[in-house]
Backbone as CSV, one residue per row, in Angstrom:
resi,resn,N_x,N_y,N_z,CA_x,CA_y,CA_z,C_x,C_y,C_z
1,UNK,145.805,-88.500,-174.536,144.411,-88.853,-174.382,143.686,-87.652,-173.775
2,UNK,142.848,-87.174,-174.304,142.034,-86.300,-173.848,141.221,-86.663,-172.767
3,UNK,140.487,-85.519,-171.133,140.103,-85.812,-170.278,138.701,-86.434,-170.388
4,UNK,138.534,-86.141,-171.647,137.045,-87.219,-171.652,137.141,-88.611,-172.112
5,UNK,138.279,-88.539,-172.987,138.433,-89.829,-173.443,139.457,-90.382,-171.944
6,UNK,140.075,-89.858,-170.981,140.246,-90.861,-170.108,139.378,-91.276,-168.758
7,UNK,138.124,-90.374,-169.172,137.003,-90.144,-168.097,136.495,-91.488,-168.675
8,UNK,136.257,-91.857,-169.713,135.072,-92.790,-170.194,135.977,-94.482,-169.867
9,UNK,137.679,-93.645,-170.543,138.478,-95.253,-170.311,138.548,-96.144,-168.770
10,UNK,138.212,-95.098,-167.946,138.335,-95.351,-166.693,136.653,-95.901,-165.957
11,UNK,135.822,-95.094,-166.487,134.024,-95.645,-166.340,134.240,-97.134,-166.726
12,UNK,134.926,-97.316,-167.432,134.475,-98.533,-168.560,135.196,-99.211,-166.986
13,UNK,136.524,-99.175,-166.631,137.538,-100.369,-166.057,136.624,-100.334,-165.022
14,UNK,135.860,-99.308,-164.313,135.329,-99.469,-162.543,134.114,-100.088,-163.112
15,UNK,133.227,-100.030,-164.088,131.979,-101.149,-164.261,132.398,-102.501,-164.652
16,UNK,133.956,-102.643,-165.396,134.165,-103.867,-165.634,134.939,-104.855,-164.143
17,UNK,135.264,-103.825,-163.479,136.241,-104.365,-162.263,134.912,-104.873,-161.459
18,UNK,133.950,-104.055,-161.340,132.556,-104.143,-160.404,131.781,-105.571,-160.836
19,UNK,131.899,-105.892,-162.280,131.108,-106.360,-162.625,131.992,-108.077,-162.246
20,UNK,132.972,-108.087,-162.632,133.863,-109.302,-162.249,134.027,-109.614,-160.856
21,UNK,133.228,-108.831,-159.912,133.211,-108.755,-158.464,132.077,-109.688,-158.742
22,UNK,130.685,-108.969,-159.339,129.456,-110.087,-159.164,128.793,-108.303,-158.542
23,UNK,129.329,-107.486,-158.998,128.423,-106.168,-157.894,128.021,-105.729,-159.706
24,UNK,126.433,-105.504,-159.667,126.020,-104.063,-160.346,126.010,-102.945,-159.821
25,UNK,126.818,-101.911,-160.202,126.614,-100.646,-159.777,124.987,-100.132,-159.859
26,UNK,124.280,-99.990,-160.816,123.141,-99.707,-161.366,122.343,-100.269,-160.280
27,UNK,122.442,-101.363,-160.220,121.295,-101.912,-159.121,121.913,-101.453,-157.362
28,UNK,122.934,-101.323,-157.578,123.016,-101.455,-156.418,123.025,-99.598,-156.197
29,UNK,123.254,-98.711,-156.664,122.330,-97.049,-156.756,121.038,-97.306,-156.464
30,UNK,120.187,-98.062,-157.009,118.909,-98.302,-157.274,118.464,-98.562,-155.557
31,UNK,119.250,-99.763,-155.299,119.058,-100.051,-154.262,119.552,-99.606,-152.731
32,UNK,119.692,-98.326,-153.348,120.526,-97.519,-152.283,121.500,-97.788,-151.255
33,UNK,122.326,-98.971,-151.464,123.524,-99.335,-151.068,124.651,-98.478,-151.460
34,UNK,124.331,-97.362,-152.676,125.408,-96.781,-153.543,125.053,-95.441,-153.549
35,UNK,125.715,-94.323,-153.442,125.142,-92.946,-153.950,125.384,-93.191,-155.553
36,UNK,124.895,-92.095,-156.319,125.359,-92.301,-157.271,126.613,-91.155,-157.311
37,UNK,126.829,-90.304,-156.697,128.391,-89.811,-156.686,128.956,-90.589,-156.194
38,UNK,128.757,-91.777,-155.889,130.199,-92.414,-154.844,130.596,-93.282,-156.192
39,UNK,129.939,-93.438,-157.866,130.302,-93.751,-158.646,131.306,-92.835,-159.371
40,UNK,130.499,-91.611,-159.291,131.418,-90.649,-159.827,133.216,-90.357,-158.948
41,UNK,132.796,-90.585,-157.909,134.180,-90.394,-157.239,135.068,-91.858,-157.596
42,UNK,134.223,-92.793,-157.256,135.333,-93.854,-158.087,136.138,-93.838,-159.284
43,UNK,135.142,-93.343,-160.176,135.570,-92.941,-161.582,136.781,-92.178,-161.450
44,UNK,136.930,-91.105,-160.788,137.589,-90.077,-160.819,138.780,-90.578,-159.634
45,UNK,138.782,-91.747,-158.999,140.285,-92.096,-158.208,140.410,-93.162,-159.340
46,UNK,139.681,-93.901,-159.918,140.794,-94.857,-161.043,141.018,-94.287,-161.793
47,UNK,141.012,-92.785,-162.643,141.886,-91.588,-163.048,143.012,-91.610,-162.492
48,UNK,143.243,-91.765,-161.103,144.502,-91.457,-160.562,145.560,-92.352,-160.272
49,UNK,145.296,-93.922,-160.532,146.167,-95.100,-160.973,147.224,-94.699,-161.771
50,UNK,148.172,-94.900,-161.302,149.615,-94.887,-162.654,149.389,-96.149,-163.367
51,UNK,148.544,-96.870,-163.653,148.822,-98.158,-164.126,147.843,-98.830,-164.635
52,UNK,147.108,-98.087,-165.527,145.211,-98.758,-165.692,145.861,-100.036,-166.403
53,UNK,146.933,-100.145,-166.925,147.143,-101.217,-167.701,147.048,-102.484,-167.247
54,UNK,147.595,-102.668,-166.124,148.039,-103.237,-164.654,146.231,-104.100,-164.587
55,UNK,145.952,-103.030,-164.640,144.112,-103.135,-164.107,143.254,-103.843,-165.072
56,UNK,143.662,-103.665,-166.378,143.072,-104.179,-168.190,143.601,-105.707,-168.391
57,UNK,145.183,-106.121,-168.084,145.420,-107.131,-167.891,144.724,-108.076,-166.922
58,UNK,144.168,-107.135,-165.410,144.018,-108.482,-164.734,142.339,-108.583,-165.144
59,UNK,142.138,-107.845,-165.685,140.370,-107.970,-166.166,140.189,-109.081,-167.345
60,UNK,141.120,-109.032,-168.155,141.055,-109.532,-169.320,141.131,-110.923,-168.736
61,UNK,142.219,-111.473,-168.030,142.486,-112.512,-167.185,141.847,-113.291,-166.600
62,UNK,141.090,-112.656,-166.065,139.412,-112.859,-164.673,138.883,-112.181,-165.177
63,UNK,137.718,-113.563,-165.699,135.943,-113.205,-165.838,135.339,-112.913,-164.100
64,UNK,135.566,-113.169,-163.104,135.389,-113.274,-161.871,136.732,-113.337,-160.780
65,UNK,136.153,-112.977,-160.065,137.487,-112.500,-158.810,136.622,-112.323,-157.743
66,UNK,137.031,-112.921,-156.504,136.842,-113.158,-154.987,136.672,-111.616,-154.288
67,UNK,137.709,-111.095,-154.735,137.581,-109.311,-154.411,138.830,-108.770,-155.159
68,UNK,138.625,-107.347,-154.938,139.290,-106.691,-156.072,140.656,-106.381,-155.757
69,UNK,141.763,-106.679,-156.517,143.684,-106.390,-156.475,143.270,-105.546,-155.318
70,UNK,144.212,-105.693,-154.167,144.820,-104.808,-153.243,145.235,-103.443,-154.131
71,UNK,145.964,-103.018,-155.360,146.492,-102.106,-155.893,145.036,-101.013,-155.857
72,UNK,144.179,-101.925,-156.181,142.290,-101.227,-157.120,142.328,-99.804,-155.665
73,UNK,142.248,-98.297,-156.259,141.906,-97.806,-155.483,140.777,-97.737,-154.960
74,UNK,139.352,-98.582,-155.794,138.699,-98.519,-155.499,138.124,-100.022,-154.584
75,UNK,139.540,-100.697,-153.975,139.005,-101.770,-153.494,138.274,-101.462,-152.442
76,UNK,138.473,-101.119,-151.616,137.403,-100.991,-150.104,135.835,-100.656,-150.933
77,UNK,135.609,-100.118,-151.521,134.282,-99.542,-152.462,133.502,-100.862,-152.518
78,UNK,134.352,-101.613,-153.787,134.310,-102.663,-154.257,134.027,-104.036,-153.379
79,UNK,134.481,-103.992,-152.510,134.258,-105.391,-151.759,133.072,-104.502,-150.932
80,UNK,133.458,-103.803,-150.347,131.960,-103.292,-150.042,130.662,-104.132,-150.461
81,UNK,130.787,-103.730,-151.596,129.499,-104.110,-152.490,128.672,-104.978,-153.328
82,UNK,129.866,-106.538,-152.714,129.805,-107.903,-153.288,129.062,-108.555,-152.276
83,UNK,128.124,-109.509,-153.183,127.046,-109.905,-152.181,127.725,-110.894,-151.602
């Protein structure tokens, strides 16, 4: 997989992981709760998962989730940012 094609596979899992939280990223940049590099750095630690698969299964699984797998490197982020 090329680094853009795993740049985008990984955008996709942290807006879909965010979004099954109940958090918009978008709004919540907007609303300055978020930098918008602190998206980009997320992006770039769920790059560093050995296991996005791990991560695709439990998405597919749960339309919604309480807070995000202990595994999610981006959990602390993530619960962060659930209303």
């Amino acid at each position: 997989m090329s680094h853009r094609e795993t740049l985008r596979r990984h955008a996709g899992l942290v807006d879909e992981m965010a979004t099954t939280l109940g958090v918009d990223l978008q709004e919540a940049a907007i609303e300055g709760a978020l930098r918008v590099d602190e998206i980009s750095e997320a992006v770039l630690r769920c790059t560093e998962c050995p296991n996005p698969e791990h991560c695709g299964r439990f998405l597919a699984h749960n339309k919604t989730a309480p807070k995000a797998p202990e595994y999610c490197r981006n959990q602390e982020l993530l619960n962060r940012l659930q209303p």
